[in-house]
Steps between C-alpha positions, in 0.01 A plus 500: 500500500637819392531805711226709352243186571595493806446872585137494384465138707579718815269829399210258456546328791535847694165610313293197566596529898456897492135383352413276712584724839281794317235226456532374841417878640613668847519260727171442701410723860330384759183700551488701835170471686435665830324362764267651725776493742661818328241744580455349890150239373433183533310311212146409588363155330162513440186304392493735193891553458787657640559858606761709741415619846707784659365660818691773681446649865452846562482659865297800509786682743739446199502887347320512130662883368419763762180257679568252728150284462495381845408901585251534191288203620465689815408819365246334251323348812634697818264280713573161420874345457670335193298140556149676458578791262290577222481728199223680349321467194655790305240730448216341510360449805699661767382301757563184305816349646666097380724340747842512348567162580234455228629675246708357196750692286561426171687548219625327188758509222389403174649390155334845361437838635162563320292198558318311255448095453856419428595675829582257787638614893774306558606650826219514722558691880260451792583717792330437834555635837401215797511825795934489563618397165413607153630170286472584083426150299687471138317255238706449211465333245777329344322337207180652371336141428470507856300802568190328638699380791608866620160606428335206755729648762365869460210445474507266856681769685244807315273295666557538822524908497254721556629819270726523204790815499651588151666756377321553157385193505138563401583617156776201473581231722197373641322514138826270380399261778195459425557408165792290567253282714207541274750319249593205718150481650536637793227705725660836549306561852753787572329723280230515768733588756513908620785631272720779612682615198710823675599641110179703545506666805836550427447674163208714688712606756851552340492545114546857559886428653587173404726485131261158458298329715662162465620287789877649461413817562267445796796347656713771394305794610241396761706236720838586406644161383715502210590149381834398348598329240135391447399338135253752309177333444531561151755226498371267692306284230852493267651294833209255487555453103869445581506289750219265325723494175826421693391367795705773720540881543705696713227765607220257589606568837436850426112418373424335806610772721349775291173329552601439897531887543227558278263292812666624758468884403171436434426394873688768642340799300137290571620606870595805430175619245310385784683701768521848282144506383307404811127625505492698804874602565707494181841527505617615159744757525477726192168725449424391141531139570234559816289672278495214200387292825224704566414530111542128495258453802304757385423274147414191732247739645706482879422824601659452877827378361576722271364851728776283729738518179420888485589600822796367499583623189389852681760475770772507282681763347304586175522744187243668370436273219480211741295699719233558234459114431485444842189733521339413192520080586321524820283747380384241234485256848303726670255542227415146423473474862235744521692710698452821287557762742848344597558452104418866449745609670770284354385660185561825671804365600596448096402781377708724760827327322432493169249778427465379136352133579161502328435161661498658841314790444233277278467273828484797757226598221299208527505508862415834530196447247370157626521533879562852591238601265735789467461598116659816542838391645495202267479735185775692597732223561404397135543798398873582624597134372388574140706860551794310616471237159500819309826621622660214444420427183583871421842396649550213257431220715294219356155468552350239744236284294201533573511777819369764329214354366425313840579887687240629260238281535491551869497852503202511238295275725587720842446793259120339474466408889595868572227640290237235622598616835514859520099519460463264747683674734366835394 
């Protein structure tokens, strides 16, 4: 064999092994898959399949921000200790009250942030507190075929409670539930159940300081907890997806104590809602957020609590904007309280700040025409609110809908009473 057959012996040779590596591929990895172990769970074997378990202790002495709970469950009951507190129905019925030992709190994680049938909760927290310990229960559910078996367990411990406490979870979470069960027919009897869903007070009573009125900021601003290094919520479904693709992810840790702190804040500013907006002593510190109490009483037609909201709203230090609201709201109490004198001179009150309010002077109008009897007065009082709408329209400002017309309507009918009445007096 000659040299050059020889050389092209050795290149295919060198070729066909060079193929047969490419062919062969990387060599194979070992998937990783995490057990429940990672995240501090234990793996729960069910009639219905398999599903993690994590349950963490919390002490209510242990600080949450700037509240220490142990001291909000005895301001939100001062006359009974922690073992037989109880929290309110939030505006509803004031003197509505659920032992707290009743009470569940929930919240879930789910594969999507906007509902929908595809839409599963695969992290499911259950927050309870037994009168020294407030213990948060993690469902999770490591493969989604299983989902009936985490389901039989909520529902067995929703069972038991007497009220449900959400955060937003009228609109979302309790609505996914019930569908989720609905699907693997289940009864969904926690529908029934009172639900305290705290997004709404909280948007009544806050929207006007709060950046957003999601759970981070009530944290943030109201109890002064900042968390850190906590998973955005946003990214929470992403983790699921990768872990279920790879069978591991590094921040699945992070998902299960984003929806731990997610519970636990939600018990603690349930304690502290209930302290700050008690009906007849409320403790709210800032004028405008006692006087979106007394609004927000005011539209559940409470009329103690929220004259309690007002005055002590009064005893602060107030502007003369906030003064004028003040007046106006519990003249509008007053009033549908029959208490027209009383209302009159809130009115009064009203028009002494702001001269140019043709809602006061129309009220002090109608009082003055339908009680008094005093046509006279009333027609003046019209009479210097349609001067004052002149002027400032003549100024530029813009015209209030429908004031004048109302103004002048008035005056034409006390313009008729007068001259029906001046005979009769003659």
């Amino acid at each position: 064999m000659d040299r050059q057959s020889l050389d092209q012996n050795t290149i295919r040779a060198r070729v066909e092994r060079m193929s047969a590596h490419i062919a062969s591929g990387p060599p194979a990895v070992e998937p990783i898959h995490i057990g429940p172990e990672s995240v501090g769970a234990i793996e729960v074997r069910a009639p219905r399949g398999r599903f993690w378990h994590r349950r963490v202790d919390h002490a209510p002495e242990e600080p949450w921000g700037e509240h220490i709970p142990e001291s909000l469950l005895s301001e939100t009951d001062p006359a009974a200790d922690a073992e037989s507190a109880s929290v309110r129905v939030p505006f509803d019925d004031p003197g509505a009250r659920v032992d707290l030992r009743d009470c569940v709190f929930l919240d879930c994680e789910t594969t999507g942030l906007s509902g929908g049938a595809g839409t599963i909760p695969f992290l499911i927290a259950l927050g309870q507190f037994d009168g020294t310990t407030f213990a948060v229960d993690q469902f999770f559910l490591a493969d989604p075929s299983d989902e009936a078996a985490v389901l039989d367990c909520v529902a067995a411990r929703l069972a038991e409670a007497k009220a449900l406490v959400t955060y937003n979870g009228r609109a979302f979470d309790a609505p996914l539930l019930e569908g989720r069960f609905h699907f693997w027919r289940l009864s969904p009897e926690f529908v029934c159940l009172p639900h305290l869903d705290l997004l709404w007070p909280t948007r009544a009573l806050f929207a006007h300081r709060l950046e957003s009125c999601a759970l981070s900021q009530v944290e943030e601003q109201l109890l002064r907890y900042a968390r850190t290094e906590d998973l955005p919520g946003s990214e929470v479904p992403g983790v699921y997806f990768e872990y279920l693709r790879a069978g591991f992810s590094p921040r699945l840790h992070a998902v299960f104590e984003h929806n731990r702190f997610d519970v636990v804040s939600l018990f603690v500013y349930a304690l502290w809602l209930n302290a700050q907006t008690h009906p007849t002593r409320p403790r709210l510190a800032a004028p405008d957020d006692l006087m979106a109490l007394a609004r927000l009483w005011f539209r559940r037609h409470r009329s103690g609590p929220a004259l309690a909201a007002l005055g002590e709203a009064e005893s602060r230090v107030l502007d003369g904007h906030q003064r004028a609201r003040l007046h106006e709201l519990r003249g509008r109490i007053l009033k549908r309280d029959h208490e027209y004198e009383a209302a009159h001179s809130q009115w009064q009150s009203l028009a002494a700040i702001h001269p140019a309010r043709h809602d006061a002077a129309e009220e002090m109008a109608k009082h003055l025409e339908h009680r008094r009897r005093d046509f006279a007065a009333a027609l003046a009082i019209v009479d210097r609110a349609l001067e004052n709408l002149r002027i400032r329209e003549s100024l530029g400002e813009p015209e209030i809908a429908g004031a004048r017309e109302s103004l002048l309507r008035r005056q034409m009918r006390l313009k008729r009473r007068l001259a029906v009445a001046a005979p009769r007096e003659a």
